[in-house]
N, C-alpha and C positions, 0 to 999 in steps of 0.2 A: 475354418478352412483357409489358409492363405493365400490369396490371390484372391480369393473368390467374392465379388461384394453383391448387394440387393440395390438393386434401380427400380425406383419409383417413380412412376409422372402422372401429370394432371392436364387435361388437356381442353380449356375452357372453350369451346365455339360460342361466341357470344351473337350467333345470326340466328335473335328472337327477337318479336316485339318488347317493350317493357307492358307491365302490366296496365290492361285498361287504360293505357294512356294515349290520350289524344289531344292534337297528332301522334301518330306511334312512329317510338324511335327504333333504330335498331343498326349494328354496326356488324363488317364483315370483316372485323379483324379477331385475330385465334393471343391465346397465349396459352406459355406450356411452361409449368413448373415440374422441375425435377429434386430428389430426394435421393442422395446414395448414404449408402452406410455402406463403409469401407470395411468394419469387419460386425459380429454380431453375437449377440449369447447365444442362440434357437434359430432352428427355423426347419419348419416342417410343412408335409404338402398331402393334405388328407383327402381322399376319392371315397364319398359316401355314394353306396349303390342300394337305395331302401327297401326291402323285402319283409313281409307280412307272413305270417304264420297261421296257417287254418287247417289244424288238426282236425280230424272226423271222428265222430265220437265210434267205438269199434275197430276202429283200427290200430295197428302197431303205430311208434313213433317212426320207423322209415317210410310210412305212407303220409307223411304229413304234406299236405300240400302247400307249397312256398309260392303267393302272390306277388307280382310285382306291378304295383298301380303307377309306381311315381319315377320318375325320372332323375341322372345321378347327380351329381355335384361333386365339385372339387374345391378345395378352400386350401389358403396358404398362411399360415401364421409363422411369425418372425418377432424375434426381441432383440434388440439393441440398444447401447447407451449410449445418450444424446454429451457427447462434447464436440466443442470447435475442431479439436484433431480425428475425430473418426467419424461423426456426419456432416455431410455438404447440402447444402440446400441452393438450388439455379435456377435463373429460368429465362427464356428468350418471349419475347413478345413485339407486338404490332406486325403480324403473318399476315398477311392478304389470304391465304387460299392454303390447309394441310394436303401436304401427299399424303395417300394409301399406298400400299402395296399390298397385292391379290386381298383390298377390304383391309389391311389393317394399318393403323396410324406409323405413320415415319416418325420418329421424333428426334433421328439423328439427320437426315435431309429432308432442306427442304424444295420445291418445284424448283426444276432447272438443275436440279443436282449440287448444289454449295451444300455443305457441313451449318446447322445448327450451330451459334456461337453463343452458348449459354452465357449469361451474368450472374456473378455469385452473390447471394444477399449478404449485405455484410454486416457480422455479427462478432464483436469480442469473442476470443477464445472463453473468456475465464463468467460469459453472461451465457449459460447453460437454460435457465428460465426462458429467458429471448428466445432462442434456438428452439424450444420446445412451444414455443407459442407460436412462432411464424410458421411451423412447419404446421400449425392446428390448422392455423388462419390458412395457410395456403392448401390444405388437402382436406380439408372439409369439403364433402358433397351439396352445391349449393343447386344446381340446376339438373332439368332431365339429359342434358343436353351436354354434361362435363363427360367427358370418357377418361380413367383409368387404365396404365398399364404396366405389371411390374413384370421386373425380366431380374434374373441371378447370373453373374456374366462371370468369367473365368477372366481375369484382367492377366493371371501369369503365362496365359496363352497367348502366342503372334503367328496369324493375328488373334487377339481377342473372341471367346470362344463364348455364346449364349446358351446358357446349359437346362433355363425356361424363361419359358416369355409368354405372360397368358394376358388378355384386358379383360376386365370386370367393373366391382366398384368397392370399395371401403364399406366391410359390414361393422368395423370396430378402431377405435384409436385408445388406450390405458397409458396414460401416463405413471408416476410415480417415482415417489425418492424416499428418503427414510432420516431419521435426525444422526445419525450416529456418519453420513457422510450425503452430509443436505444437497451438495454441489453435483451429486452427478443424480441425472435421472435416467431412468429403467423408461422406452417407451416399448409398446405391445403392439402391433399391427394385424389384425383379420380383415382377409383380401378374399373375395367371393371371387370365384373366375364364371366369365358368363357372360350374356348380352343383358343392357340392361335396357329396361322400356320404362315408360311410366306412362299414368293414363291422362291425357291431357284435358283442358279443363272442359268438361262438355256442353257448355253453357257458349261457346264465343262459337265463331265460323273455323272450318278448317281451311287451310292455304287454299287461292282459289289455282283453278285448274288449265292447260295450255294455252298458257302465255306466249304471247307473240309480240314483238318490240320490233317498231323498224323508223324509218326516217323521211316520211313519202316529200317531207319539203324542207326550205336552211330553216331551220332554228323550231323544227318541231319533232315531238316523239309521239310515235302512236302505239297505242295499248292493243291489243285483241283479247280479251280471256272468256274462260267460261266460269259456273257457279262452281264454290268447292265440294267437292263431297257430300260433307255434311254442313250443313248450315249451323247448326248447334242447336240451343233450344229456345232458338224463336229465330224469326225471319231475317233476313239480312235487310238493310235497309239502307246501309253506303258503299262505297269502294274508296278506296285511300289513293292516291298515286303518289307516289315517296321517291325524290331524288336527291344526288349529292352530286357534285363537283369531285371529279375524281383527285385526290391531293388536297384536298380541304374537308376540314370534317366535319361540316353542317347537317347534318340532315334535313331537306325539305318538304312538308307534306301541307302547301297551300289550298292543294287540289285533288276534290271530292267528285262524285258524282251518286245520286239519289240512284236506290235501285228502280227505281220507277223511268229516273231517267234513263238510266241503262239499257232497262229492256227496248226503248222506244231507237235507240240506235243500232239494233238488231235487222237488219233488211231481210227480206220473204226468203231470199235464199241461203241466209246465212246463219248461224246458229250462235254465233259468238258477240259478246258487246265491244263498243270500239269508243277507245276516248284519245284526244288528241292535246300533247302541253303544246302551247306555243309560245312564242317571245323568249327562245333557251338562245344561250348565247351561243353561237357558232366558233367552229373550230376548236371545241373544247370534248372533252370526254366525262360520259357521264355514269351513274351508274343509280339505278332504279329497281324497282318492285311496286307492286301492289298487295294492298290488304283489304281486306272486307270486315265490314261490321256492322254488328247486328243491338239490341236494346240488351245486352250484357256486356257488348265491348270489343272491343280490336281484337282481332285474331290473329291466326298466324300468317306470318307474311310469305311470299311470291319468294322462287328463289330472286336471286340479285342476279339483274341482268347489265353490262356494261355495252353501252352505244356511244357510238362518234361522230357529232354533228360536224 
């Protein structure tokens, strides 16, 4: 179809602990790789609606009763050849903060309304291997936490006309080439449309719960939270308090508190524990969370809260 190309993106939230690591790190910056093929061999869009058959024995076959237990799907397969002239591989990063719209990822604006200024990975035309490798490395499903979204845009349209746009996740990637013309490859894409979840690890704490951040003196921050949800499976036993210098990229987690301690900072009318950093430098902005950990390990962390001493 001319005009018409397949956009691809990847859209990495890296606001997770690293595993089990202590102190736990974790950064609130996003990056977003994109993927166009500008023209393509295929591409098709399949809506599976499953239905079970449970014929009764004596009856005619138009009394056959048609079950439906399962719930539909839709899937998009597409094939394209990978060269320097007809796929483009980009991507913008170090985002503070993705826009949604009504729930779904921007990846042409970002907050405040600017245009996304993609950078293009740069790849010889005539290294077709290359091209098909970076595009593995960069759209391979590595975390719960990557979102997928490809969209089919009418480029000969003004403006510019999106003719679908579903997020999901990568059920498949095929490569292939052949000897008789080694230099180009055939790549196969299967794209599940859908939300995707995973089940996280159930051994650690989950993110602990209303957080409250304020400033009651110069150069201190004070915590309020409660226990999370779930503890995991076994007792929680510390709290993390994690901060950065906002424009510097350190991450700090000097300071702990024993849940034993915790609980003894609790007063008769209050339900919540309270911890206080002091000696933070003044007139500076910061940006913090809390985690909780238990004899399996660091959990997931507090959203990221930013305060101004």
């Amino acid at each position: 179809m001319t005009g018409v190309e397949i956009q691809l993106y990847k859209v990495h939230p890296e606001k997770y602990t690293k595993e089990n690591k202590v102190p736990p790190e974790a950064t609130d910056e996003y990056r977003i790789d994109k993927f166009v093929a500008k023209t393509f061999e295929s591409i098709g869009i399949d809506l599976n609606t499953p239905i079970s058959p449970m014929p009764l024995p004596e009856d005619r076959s138009t009394e056959n009763i048609l079950v439906k237990m399962e719930g539909n799907s839709q899937q998009v397969r597409f094939g394209c050849r990978f060269d320097g002239n007809l796929v483009e591989l980009s991507y913008v990063e170090d985002i503070n903060e993705i826009r949604t719209d009504a729930g779904i990822v921007n990846v042409d604006t970002a907050i405040g309304g600017s245009a996304y200024d993609y950078d293009t990975n740069i790849i010889t035309e005539d290294d077709n291997i290359q091209l098909v490798q970076t595009f593995l490395n960069n759209f391979e499903s590595r975390s719960i936490t990557d979102t997928f979204i490809l969209r089919i845009v009418d480029k000969s349209q003004s403006p510019e006309k999106i003719l679908f746009t579903g997020g999901g996740s990568i059920q498949s990637i095929n490569t292939s080439t052949d000897a008789a013309s080694p230099v180009v490859w055939n790549v196969n894409v299967d794209f599940l449309v859908g939300n995707v979840i995973s089940i996280y690890d159930a051994d650690v704490p989950e993110e602990i719960t209303g957080l409250e951040v304020s400033v009651p003196s110069s150069g201190e921050i004070k915590f309020r939270w409660s226990d999370p949800a779930r503890e995991g499976g076994s007792a929680i036993t510390k709290f993390w308090f994690v901060y950065q210098k906002v424009l510097e990229g350190n991450w700090v987690a000097d300071d702990s508190i024993t849940y034993a301690a915790a609980q003894a900072t609790i007063p008769a009318t209050e339900t919540k524990y309270s911890y206080t950093l002091t000696s933070m430098t003044t007139n500076t902005d910061y940006k913090v969370y809390v985690v909780a950990e238990n004899t399996a390990g660091v959990g997931a962390i507090s959203e990221i809260v930013r305060v101004g001493l």
